[in-house]
C-alpha positions as CSV (number, residue, x, y, z in Angstrom):
1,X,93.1,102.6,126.8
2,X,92.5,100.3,130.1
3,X,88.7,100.7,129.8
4,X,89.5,98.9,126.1
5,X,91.8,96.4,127.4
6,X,89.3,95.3,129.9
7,X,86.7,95.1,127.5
8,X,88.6,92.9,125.2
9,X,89.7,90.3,127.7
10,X,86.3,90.0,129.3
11,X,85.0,88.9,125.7
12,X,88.3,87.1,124.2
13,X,87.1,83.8,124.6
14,X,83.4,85.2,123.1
15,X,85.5,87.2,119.9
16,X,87.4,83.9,119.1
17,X,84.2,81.7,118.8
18,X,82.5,84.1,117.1
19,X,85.5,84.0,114.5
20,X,85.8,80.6,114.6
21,X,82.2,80.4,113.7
22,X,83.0,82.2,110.4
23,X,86.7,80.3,109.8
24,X,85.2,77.1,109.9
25,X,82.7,77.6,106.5
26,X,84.6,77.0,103.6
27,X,84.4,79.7,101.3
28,X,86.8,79.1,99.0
29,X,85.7,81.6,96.0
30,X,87.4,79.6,93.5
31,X,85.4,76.6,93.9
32,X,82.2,76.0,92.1
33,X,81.4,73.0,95.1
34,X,81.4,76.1,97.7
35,X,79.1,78.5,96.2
36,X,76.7,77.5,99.1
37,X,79.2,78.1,101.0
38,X,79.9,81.4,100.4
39,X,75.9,82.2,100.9
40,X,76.5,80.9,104.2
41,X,79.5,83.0,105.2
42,X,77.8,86.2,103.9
43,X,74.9,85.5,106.1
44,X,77.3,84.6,109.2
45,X,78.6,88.7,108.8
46,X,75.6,89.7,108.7
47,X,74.7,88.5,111.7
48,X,77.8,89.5,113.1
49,X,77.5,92.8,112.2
50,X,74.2,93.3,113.3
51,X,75.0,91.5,116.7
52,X,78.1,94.4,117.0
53,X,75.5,97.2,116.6
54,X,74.6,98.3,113.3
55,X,71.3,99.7,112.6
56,X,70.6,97.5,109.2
57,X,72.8,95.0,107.7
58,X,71.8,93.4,104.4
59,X,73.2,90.5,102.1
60,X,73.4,92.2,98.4
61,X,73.6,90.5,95.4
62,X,76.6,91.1,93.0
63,X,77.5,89.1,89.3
64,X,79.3,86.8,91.5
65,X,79.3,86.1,95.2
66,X,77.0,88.4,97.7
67,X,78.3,91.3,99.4
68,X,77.3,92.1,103.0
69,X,76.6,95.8,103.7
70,X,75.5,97.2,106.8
71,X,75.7,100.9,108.5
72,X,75.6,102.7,111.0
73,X,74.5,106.3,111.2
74,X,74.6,109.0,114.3
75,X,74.9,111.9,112.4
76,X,75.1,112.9,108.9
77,X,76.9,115.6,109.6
78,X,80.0,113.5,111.5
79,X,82.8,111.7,109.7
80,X,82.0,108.7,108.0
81,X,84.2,105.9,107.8
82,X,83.6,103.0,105.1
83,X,85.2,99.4,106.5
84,X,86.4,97.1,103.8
85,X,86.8,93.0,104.2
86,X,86.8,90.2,102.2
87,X,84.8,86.6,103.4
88,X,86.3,84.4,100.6
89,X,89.4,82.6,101.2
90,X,92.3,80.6,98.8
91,X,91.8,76.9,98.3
92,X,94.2,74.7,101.2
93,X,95.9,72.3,98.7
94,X,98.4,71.1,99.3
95,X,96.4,69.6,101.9
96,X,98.6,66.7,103.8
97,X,100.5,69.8,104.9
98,X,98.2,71.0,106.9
99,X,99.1,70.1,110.8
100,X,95.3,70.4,111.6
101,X,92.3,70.6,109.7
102,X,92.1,74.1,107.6
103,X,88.6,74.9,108.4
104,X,88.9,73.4,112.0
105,X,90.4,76.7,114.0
106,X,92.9,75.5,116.7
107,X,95.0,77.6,119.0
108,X,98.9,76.4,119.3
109,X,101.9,78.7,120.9
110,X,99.6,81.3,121.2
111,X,98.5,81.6,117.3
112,X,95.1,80.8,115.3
113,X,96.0,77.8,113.0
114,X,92.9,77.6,109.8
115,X,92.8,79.2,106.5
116,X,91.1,82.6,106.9
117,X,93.0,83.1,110.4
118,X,94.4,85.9,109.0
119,X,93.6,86.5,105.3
120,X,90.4,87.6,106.4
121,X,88.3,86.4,108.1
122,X,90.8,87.3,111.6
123,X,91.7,90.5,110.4
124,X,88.4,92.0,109.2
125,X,86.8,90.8,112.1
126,X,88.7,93.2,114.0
127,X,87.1,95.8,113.2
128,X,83.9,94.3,114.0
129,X,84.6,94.0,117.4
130,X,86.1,97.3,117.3
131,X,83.0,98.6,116.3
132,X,81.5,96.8,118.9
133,X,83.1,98.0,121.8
134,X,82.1,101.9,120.5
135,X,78.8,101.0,120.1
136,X,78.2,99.3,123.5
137,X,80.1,102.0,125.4
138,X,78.5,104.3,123.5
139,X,81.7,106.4,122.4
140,X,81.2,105.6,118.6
141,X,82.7,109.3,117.1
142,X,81.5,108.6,113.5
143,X,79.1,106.7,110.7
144,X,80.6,103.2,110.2
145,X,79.5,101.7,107.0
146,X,80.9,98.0,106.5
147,X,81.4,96.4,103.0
148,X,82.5,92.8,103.0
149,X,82.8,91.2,99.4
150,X,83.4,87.4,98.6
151,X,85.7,87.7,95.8
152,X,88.6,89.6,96.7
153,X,90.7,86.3,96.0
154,X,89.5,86.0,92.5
155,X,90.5,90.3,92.2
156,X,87.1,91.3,92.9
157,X,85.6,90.9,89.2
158,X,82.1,92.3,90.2
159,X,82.6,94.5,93.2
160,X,83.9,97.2,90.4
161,X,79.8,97.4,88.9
162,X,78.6,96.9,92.2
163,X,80.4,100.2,93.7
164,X,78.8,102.1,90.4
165,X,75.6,101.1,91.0
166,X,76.1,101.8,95.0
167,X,78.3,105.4,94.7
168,X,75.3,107.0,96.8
169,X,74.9,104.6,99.5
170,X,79.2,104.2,99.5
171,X,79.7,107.7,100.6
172,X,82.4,108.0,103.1
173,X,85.6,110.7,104.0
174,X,88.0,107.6,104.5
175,X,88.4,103.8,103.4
176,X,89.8,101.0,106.2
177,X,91.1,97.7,105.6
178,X,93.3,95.2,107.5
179,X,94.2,92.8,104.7
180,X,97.9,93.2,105.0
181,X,100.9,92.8,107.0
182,X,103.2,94.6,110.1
183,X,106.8,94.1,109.3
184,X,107.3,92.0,112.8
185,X,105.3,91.8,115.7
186,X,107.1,94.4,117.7
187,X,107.0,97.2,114.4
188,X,103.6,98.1,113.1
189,X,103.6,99.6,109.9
190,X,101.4,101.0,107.6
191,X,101.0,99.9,103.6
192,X,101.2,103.0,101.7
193,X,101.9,101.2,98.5
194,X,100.0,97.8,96.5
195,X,101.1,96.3,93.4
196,X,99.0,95.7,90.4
197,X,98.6,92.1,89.2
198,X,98.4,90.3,85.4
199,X,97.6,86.8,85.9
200,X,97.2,84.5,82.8
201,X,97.5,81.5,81.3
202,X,98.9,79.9,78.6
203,X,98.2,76.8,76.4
204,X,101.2,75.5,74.2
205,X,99.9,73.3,71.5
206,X,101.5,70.7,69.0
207,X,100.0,67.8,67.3
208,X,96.3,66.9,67.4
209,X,97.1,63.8,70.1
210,X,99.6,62.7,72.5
211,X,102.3,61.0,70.3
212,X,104.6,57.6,70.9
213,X,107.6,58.9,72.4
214,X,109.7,56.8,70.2
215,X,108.0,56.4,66.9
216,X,107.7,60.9,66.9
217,X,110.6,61.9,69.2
218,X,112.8,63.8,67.5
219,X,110.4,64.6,64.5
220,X,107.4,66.7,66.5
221,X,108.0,69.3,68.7
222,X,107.1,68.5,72.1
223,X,105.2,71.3,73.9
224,X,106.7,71.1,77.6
225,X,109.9,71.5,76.0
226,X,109.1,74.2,73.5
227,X,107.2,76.4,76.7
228,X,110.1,75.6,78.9
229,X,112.4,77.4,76.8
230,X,109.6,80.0,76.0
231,X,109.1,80.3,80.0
232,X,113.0,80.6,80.6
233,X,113.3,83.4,77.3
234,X,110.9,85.5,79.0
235,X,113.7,87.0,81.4
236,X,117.3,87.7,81.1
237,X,120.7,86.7,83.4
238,X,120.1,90.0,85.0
239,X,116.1,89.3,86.2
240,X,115.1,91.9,83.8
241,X,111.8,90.8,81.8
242,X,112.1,91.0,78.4
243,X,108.6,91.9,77.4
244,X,108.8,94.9,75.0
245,X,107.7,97.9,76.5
246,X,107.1,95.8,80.2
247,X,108.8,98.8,81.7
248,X,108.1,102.2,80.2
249,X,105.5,103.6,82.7
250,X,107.5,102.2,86.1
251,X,108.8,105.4,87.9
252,X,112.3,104.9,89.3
253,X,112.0,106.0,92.8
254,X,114.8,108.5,93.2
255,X,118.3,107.3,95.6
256,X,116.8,109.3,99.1
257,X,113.4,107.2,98.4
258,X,115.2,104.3,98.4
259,X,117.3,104.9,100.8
260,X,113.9,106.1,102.9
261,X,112.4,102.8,102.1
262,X,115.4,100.3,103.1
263,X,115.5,101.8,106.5
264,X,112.4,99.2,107.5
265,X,113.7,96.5,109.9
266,X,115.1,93.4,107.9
267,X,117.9,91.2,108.3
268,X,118.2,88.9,105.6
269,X,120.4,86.1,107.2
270,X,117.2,85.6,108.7
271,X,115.2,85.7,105.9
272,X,117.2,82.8,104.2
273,X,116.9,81.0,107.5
274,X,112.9,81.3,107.9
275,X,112.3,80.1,104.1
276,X,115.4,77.4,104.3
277,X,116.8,78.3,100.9
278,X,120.5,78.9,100.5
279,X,120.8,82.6,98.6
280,X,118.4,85.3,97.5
281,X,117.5,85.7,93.9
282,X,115.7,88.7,92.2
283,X,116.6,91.6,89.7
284,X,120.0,92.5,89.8
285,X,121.5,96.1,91.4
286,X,118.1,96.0,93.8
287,X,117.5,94.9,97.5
288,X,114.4,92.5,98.8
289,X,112.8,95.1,100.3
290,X,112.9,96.9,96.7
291,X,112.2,93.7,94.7
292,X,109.1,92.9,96.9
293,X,108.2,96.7,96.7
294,X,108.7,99.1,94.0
295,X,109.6,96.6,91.5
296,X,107.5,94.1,89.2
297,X,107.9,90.8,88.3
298,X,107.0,87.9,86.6
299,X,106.2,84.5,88.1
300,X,105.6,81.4,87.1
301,X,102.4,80.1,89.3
302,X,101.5,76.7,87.8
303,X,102.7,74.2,84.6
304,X,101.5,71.0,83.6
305,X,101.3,68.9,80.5
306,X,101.9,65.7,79.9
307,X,101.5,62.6,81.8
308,X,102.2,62.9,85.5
309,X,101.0,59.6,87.3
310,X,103.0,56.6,88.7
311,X,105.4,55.0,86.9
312,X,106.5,55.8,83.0
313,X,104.1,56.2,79.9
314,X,106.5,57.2,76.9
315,X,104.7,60.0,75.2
316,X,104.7,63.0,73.7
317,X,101.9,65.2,75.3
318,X,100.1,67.3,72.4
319,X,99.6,70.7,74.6
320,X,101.1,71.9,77.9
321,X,99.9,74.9,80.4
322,X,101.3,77.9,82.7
323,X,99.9,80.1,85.0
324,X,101.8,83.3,84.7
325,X,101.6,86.2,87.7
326,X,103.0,89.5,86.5
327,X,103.2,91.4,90.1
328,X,103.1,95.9,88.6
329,X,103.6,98.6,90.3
330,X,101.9,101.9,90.3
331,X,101.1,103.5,86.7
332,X,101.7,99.8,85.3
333,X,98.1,99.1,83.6
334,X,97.1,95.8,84.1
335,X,94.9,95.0,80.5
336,X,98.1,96.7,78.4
337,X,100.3,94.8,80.2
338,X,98.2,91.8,79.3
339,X,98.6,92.3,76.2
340,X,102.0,93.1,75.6
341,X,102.5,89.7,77.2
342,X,100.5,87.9,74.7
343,X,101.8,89.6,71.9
344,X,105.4,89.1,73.0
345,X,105.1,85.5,73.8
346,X,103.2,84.4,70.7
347,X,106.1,86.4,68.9
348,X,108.6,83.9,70.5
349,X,107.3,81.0,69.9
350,X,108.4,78.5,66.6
351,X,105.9,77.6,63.9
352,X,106.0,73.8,64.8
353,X,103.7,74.7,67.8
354,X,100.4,77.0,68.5
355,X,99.8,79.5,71.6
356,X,97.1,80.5,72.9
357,X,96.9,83.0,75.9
358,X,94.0,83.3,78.2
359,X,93.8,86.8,80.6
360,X,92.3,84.9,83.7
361,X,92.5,88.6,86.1
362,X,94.1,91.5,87.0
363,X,93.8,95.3,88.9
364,X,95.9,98.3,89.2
365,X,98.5,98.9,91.9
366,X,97.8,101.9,94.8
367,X,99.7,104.7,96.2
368,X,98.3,106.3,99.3
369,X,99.6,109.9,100.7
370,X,101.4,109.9,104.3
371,X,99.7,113.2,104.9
372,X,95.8,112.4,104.9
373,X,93.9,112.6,108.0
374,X,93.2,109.2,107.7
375,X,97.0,107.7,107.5
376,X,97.6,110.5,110.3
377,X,94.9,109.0,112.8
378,X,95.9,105.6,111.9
379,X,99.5,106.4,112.7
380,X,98.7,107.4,116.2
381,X,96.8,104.7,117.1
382,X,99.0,102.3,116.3
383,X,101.6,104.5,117.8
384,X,99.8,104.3,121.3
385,X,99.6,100.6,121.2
386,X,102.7,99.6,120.2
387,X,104.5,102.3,121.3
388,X,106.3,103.2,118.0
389,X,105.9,105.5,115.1
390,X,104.5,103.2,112.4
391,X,106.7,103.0,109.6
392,X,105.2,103.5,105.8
393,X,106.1,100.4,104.0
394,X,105.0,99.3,100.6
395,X,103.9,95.9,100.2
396,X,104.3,93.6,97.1
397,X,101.1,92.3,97.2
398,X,97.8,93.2,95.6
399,X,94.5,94.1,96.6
400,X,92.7,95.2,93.2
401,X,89.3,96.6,94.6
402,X,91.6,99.6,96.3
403,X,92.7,101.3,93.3
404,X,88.6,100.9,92.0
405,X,87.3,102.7,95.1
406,X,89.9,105.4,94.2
407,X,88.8,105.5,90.4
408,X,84.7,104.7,91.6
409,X,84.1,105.9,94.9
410,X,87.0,109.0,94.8
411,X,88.1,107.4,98.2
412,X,92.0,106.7,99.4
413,X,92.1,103.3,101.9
414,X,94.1,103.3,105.2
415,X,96.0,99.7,105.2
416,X,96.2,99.1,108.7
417,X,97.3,95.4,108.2
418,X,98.4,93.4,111.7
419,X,99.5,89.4,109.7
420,X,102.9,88.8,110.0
421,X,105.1,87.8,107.2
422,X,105.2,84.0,109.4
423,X,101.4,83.9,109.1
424,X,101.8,81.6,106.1
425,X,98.4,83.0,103.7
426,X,97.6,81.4,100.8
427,X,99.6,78.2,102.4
428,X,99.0,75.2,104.3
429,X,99.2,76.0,108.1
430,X,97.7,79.9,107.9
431,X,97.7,81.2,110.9
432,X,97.3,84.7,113.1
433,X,98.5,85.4,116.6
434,X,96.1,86.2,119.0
435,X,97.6,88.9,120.2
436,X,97.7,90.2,117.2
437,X,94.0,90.0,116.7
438,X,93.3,91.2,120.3
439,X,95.5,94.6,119.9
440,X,94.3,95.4,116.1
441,X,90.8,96.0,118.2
442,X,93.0,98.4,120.6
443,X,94.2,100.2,117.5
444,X,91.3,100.3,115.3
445,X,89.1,101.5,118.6
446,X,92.0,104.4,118.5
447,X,92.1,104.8,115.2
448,X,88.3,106.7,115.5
449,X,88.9,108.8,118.1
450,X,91.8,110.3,116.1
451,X,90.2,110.3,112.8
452,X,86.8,112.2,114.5
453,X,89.0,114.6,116.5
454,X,91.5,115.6,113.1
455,X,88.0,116.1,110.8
456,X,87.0,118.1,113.4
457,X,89.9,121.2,113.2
């Protein structure tokens, strides 16, 4: 362990420029303006890799953005251990939030302020320097293969055909990814559990042109009104979503699971305080923890419609627009979900307007065992480091491409994550402690030793 931490704070200052070499390209997936952009970042990993020590490291082309693949190989008859990261990152509206440029990296109070500090460009890279520090000491247990896609943000529509057409050169005994959270800085954690995602949009339509206000009010529906009242239909007093059949595949988790999963650290006085809003709200008869967890929901992400610039225009808009994220959990399949939405929705809407619904993306939620050598070597590591049994939490978010390398590939993924719930991804003012980022190496470094030394009995 001292061996390690000398390594790392000999090169800290080297590790951070390298990262912030990668943070400061823009590759927001999203955008058609950054598609050189994402070229760019693909070819920054590989160097990157291939300056930690692999033996070949190539840029591969997908239906989409490039994925970087590199590997190396000691002995086929060892371990191997397939790394997963992501290069893209979300847009940074709203952008006169931002206390300092988003793709400028700065350090304040100890903490990497840019977007991609720590959704993932700072987390992935981890394990590059990980890799590194086996590789120059020359104590590297196992194969490493890396796989670092540029569309994770956009729920990975190509990597799915990519892994087909790659099972062979995929090949691994265990999948690891940082691209979650800890539950605080002083409690690492380990997510067992991913929700699925439905995302869509919606397009409420009326006449054939925005109206005069005064000469049609009253006489033509007006479609910001008419999906307001659709939006606010779609759940009841309670939180529970309406959407026939939304529910019949969720497994209840039984009272001792629960009970088992509220026993992670929260206090939610603070909770309230850190987000500045007066009460909790969720479905009724279940805890945050559980709501954020093990149950699914349904969001409203985006609506727009009519005129929205300064001062008044009196009109009646002839369309208006949602975004609408259904968050799943396990055994929830995204497409059916999908389209018991749009059936549902279309069936309360009134003939004085037209819908239509648009499935923009979606992916299956993930369960992983607590018993796999994998989770076991992870647990350990992080144990060493932090001194404390990791607790299995899991996490609301989603990260589609796991459950397709466990359909694909036949592979379960060990979610190390090391953000914090204050790291502010996917907002202005992301940011990633750097201690953080410095002990992730310690643990991933661990984290082979065990996993060699378990495949081993």
């Amino acid at each position: 362990m001292k061996n390690i931490q000398i390594y790392i704070k000999k090169n800290e200052t080297r590790f951070l420029n390298e990262l912030f070499e990668l943070i400061r390209i823009p590759s927001i997936s999203s955008s058609t303006e950054h598609k050189s952009d994402m070229l760019k970042c693909a070819k920054c990993w590989k160097k990157n890799l291939l300056a930690a020590g692999v033996d070949k490291a190539e840029i591969m082309p997908t239906a989409g953005n490039p994925v970087v693949y590199g590997e190396k190989i000691i002995n086929k008859k060892l371990p191997t251990v397939l790394v997963y990261g992501h290069y893209d990152v979300m847009p940074v509206d709203p952008i006169n939030e931002w206390k300092s440029k988003p793709f400028e990296p700065e350090i304040r109070d100890g903490k990497i302020y840019a977007r991609g500090a720590d959704d993932d460009k700072g987390q992935s890279f981890i394990h590059a320097k990980a890799f590194e520090f086996l590789v120059k000491t020359k104590t590297l247990p196992c194969n490493v293969k890396f796989l670092i896609e540029g569309e994770e943000e956009l729920s990975s529509p190509n990597l799915a055909k990519w892994c087909e057409n790659n099972k062979q050169l995929l090949q691994a005994d265990v999948i690891i990814l940082s691209d979650t959270s800890m539950i605080n800085k002083d409690t690492p954690s380990i997510t067992c559990g991913l929700r699925g995602l439905s995302y869509l949009e919606v397009e409420v339509k009326s006449a054939n042109r925005d109206l005069h206000s005064g000469l049609y009010g009253g006489a033509v529906a007006n479609p910001i009104n008419i999906l307001a009242k659709m939006i606010a239909s779609l759940t009841n007093s309670k939180g529970h979503i309406r959407i026939k059949g939304f529910y019949k595949d969720v497994i209840k988790l039984t009272p001792e699971e629960r009970k088992e999963l509220n026993k992670a650290p929260f206090n939610l006085k603070e909770y309230k305080k850190s987000l500045d809003i007066a009460d909790i709200c969720g479905e009724e008869g279940y805890t945050t923890i559980e709501r954020t967890g093990i149950r699914p929901t349904l969001d409203v992400c985006g609506i727009w419609g009519g005129y929205t610039g300064e001062g008044a225009k009196t009109v009646i808009p002839s369309a208006a627009y949602a975004k609408i994220s259904m968050r799943l959990v396990p055994n929830q399949n995204h497409q059916q979900i999908a389209e018991m939405f749009e059936k549902y929705f279309k069936s309360i809407a009134p003939k004085c307007v037209k819908v239509k619904v648009k499935n923009l993306h979606g992916g299956q939620g993930y369960v992983a065992p607590t018993d796999s050598p994998g989770y076991k070597a992870a647990s350990q590591a992080l144990q060493d480091v932090y001194g404390k049994k990791p607790i299995p939490v899991r996490s609301g978010g989603s990260i589609s491409v796991i459950s397709t390398f466990e359909q694909i590939l036949g592979i379960k993924s060990i979610m190390m994550g090391f953000g914090l719930s204050t790291d502010a991804i996917h907002s202005p003012n992301e940011n990633f402690p750097v201690d953080n980022f410095t002990k992730g190496i310690e643990v991933v470094i661990l984290f082979y030793k065990y996993f060699a030394d378990i495949m081993k009995k």
